[in-house]
C-alpha positions, 0 to 999 in steps of 0.5 A: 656128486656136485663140484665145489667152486673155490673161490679166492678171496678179494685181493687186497692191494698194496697201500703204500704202492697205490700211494706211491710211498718211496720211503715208511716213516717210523715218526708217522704213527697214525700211519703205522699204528694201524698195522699192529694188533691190540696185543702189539704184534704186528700184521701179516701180509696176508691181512693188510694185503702189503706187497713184500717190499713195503711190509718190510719197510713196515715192520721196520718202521714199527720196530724203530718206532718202538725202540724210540718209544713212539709205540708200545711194545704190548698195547695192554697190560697182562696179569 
């Protein structure tokens, strides 16, 4: 019987600490609207590949843009 080779997935690296981002501005929605889903929820670290500091700052941002009504709570409306 043949081994199986696992192979891990590409390692996503961190974009805010490639860039050397200090601070995720919750004004900056470009930015941050690619971290949501089309349903509204936001990504994990595992599919954006943020470390954790940074995913953090992230949904903070996100959470500030939406309360600020900079983002929408839900991308579309459900019946």
């Amino acid at each position: 019987m043949a081994k199986r080779i696992f192979r891990r997935p590409f390692k996503r690296k961190c974009r805010f600490c490639e860039e050397q981002v200090k601070h995720i501005d919750y004004k900056d929605v470009l930015r941050i609207a690619q971290y949501i889903t089309d349903r509204g929820k936001i990504r994990s670290r595992r599919t954006t590949g943020n470390c954790a500091r940074h995913q953090r700052m992230l949904a903070r941002a996100i959470k500030r843009a939406r309360i600020v009504a900079l983002l929408p709570f839900t991308r579309e409306q459900y019946r």
